[in-house]
C-alpha positions in Angstrom: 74.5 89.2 99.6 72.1 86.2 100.9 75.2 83.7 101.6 76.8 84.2 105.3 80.3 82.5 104.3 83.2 84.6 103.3 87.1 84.0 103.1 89.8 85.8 104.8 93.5 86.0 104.2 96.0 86.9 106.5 96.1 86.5 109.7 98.1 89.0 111.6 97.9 91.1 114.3 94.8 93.3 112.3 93.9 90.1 109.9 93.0 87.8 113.0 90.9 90.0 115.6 89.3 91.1 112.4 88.3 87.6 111.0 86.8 86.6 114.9 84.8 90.1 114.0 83.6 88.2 111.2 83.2 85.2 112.4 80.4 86.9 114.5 77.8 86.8 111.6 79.7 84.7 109.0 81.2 81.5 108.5 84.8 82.6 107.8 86.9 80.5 105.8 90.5 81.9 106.5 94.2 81.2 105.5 97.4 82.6 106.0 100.7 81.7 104.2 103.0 82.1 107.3 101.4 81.1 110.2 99.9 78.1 111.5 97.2 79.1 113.2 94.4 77.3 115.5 91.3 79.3 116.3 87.7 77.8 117.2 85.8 80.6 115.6 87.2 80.2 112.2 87.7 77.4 110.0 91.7 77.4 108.7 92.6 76.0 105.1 95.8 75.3 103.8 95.6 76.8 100.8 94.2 79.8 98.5 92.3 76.8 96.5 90.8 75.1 99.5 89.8 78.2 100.8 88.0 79.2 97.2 86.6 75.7 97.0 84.8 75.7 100.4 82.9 78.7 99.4 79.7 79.2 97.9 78.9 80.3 93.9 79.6 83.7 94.7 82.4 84.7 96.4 83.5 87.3 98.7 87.2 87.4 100.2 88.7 89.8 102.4 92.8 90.8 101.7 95.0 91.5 104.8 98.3 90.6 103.8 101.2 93.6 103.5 100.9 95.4 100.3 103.7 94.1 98.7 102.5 90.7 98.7 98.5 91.6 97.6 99.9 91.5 93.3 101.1 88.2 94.1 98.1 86.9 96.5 96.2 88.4 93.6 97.7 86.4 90.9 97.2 83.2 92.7 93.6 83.9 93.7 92.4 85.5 90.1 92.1 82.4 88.1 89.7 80.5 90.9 87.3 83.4 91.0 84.7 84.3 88.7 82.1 86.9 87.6 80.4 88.6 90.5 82.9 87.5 92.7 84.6 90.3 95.0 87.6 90.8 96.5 88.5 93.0 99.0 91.8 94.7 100.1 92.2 96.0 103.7 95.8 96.4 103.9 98.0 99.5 103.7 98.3 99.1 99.6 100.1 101.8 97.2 97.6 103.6 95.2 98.4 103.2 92.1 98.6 98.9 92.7 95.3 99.7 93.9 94.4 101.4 90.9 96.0 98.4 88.7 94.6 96.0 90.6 91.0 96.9 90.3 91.1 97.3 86.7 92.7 94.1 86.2 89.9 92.4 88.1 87.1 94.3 86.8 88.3 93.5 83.5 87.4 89.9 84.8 83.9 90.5 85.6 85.3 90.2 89.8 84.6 93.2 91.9 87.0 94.8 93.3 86.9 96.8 96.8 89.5 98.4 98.4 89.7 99.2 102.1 91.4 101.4 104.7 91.0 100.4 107.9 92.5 102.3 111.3 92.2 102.2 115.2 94.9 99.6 115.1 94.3 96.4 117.1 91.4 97.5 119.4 89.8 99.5 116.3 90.3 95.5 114.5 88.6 93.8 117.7 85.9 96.1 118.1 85.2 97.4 114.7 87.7 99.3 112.8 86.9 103.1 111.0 86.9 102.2 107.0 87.7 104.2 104.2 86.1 102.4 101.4 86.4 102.6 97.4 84.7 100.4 94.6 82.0 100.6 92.0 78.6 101.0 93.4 77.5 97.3 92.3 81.0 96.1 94.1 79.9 97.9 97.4 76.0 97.0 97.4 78.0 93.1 97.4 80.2 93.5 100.4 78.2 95.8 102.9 77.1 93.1 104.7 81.1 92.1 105.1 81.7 96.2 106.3 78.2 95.8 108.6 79.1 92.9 110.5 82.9 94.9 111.1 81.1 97.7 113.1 79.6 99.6 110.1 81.8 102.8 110.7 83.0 103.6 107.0 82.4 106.4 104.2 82.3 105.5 100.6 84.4 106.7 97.2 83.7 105.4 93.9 86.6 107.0 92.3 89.8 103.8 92.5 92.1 104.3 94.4 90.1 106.7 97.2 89.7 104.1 99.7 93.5 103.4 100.3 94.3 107.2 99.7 92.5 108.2 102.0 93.6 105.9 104.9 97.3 106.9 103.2 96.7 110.5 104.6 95.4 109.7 107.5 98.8 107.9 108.0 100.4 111.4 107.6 98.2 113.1 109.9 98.8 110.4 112.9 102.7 110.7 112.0 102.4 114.5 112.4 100.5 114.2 115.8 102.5 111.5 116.8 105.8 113.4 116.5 104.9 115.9 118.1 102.9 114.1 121.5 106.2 112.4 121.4 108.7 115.6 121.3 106.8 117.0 124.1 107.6 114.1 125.9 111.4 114.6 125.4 110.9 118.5 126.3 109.6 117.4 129.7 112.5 115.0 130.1 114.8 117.7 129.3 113.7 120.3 131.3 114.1 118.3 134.1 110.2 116.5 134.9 110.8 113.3 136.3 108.4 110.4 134.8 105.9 110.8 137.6 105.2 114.2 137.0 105.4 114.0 133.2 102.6 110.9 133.9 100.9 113.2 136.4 100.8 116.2 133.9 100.1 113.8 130.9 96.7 113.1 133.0 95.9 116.2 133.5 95.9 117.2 129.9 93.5 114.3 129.6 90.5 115.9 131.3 89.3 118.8 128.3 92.7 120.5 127.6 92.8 121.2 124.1 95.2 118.0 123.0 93.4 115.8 124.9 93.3 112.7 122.2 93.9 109.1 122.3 97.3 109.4 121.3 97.8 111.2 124.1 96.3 108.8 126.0 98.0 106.0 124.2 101.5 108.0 125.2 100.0 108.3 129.0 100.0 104.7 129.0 103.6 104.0 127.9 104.5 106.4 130.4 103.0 104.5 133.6 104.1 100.9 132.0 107.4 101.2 130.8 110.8 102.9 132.0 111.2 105.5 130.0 115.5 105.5 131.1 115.7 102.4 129.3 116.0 103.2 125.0 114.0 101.9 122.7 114.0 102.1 118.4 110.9 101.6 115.9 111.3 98.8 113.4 110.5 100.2 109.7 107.0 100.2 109.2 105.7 99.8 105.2 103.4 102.9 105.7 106.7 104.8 105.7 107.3 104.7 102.0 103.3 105.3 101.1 103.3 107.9 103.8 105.9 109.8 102.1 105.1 109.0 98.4 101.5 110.5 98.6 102.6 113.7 100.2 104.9 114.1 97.3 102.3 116.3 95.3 103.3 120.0 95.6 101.3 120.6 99.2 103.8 122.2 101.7 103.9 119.3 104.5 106.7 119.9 106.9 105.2 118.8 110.1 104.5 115.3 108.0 107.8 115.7 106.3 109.8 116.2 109.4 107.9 113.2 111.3 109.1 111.2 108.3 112.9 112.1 108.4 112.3 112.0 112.7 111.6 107.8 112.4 115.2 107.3 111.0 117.1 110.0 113.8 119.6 107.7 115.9 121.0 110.5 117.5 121.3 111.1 121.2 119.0 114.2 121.3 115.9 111.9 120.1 116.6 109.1 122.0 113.0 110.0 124.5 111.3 111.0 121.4 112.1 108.1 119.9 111.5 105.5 122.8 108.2 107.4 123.0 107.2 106.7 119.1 108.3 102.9 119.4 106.1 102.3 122.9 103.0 103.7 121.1 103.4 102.2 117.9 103.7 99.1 120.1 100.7 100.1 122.4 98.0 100.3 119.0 99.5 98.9 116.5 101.7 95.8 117.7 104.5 97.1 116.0 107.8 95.9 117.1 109.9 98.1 119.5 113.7 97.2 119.7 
């Protein structure tokens, strides 16, 4: 790809630290439907047509909307694209749209690419891990687009890989999540105060065997927030893929369990679940009621 100009849409909390990523070695032509947005580093349309018309004869875009708005995005943006064109879909998308979706464009002659990215907001400032699916011709067009984003990624041709496998390692962070965060509520229980669940929490960070950044992450809700006060998670839309893809015959209780675990209201969960909302909060800028 000679042409350093690309579009972005969506500009949330991933979508915008990512697009001043890009902005870095391209001239990033972005848009979002929601929010008005004023940033020097990129250059903000109003539209999914101005945005296609300020880029060059072929076209790369990057998706970051929420996956059940990338059909529609996708039906809008279809008809101002042509052959060679890519697009690219970095949000949390089902599968099987992903599936649909790059047939439908590939029947077009447009490339389609999808995406997985992780490390939450600091992984979308700095360069996030990606989990990337498309033909071979379709990822020889957007490296430079996954170089300029840190160049951490591994490569599937078969559809639907790329959002798969960020879909599993949803699971796996719900599994490890759960249970940083139960431990948590075991030291509460047994009668820790904060300060010594912080002090312990530290310890376990120089080489014990769970030493992790979600331990970490947990470590630091401990020291900034008072853990007396309650707090909820706000449905996230990884919840329904999360639980759809493990549907497939595999015994997954842990994953199962930290499912059924976002939903408990009950009194006994009430520090495991203050503990989940403050680290979803911490990396992901997920709301926390």
């Amino acid at each position: 790809m000679s042409q350093k100009i690309m579009g972005f849409i969506g500009l949330g909390r991933m979508g915008l630290p990512m697009a001043r990523l890009l902005s870095k070695e391209f001239e990033v032509i972005a848009y979002d439907q929601c929010d008005a947005i004023d940033d020097p580093d990129l250059t903000i349309v109003d539209s999914l047509l101005e945005l296609v018309s300020r880029l060059q004869v072929t076209k790369v875009i990057w998706l970051m909307v929420p996956a059940g708005a990338v059909s529609q995005v996708l039906e809008q943006l279809a008809p101002l694209l042509g052959e060679g064109d890519a697009v690219i879909d970095g949000g949390n998308s089902d599968v099987e749209d992903s599936i649909r979706h790059r047939h439908r464009l590939e029947a077009l002659a447009i490339h389609h690419v999808e995406v997985g990215c992780s490390g939450g907001i600091k992984g979308a400032q700095r360069g996030p891990p990606m989990t990337v699916s498309g033909s071979s011709a379709a990822l020889e067009r957007v490296r430079p687009v996954l170089e300029a984003l840190g160049g951490h990624y591994t490569c599937y041709d078969r559809p639907g890989y790329g959002h798969l496998a960020k879909g599993i390692h949803n699971a796996i962070e719900y599994g490890m999540m759960q249970s940083i965060a139960e431990g948590v509520a075991l030291y509460f229980e047994h009668g820790f105060t904060q300060q010594q669940i912080i002090d312990t929490f530290t310890l376990w960070q120089q080489g014990s065997i769970i030493e992790s950044r979600l331990v970490g992450t947990a470590l630091t809700c401990l020291q900034a927030h008072d853990f007396s006060e309650k707090r909820t998670i706000a449905r996230s839309e990884t919840v329904e893929l999360v639980d759809k893809l493990t549907d497939v015959g595999v015994a997954t209780p842990a994953i199962d369990a930290a499912i059924r675990a976002r939903g408990d209201a009950s009194p006994a969960a009430d520090k495991t679940v203050t503990t989940l909302a403050l680290m979803r909060r911490l990396f992901g800028g997920h709301e926390a009621r």
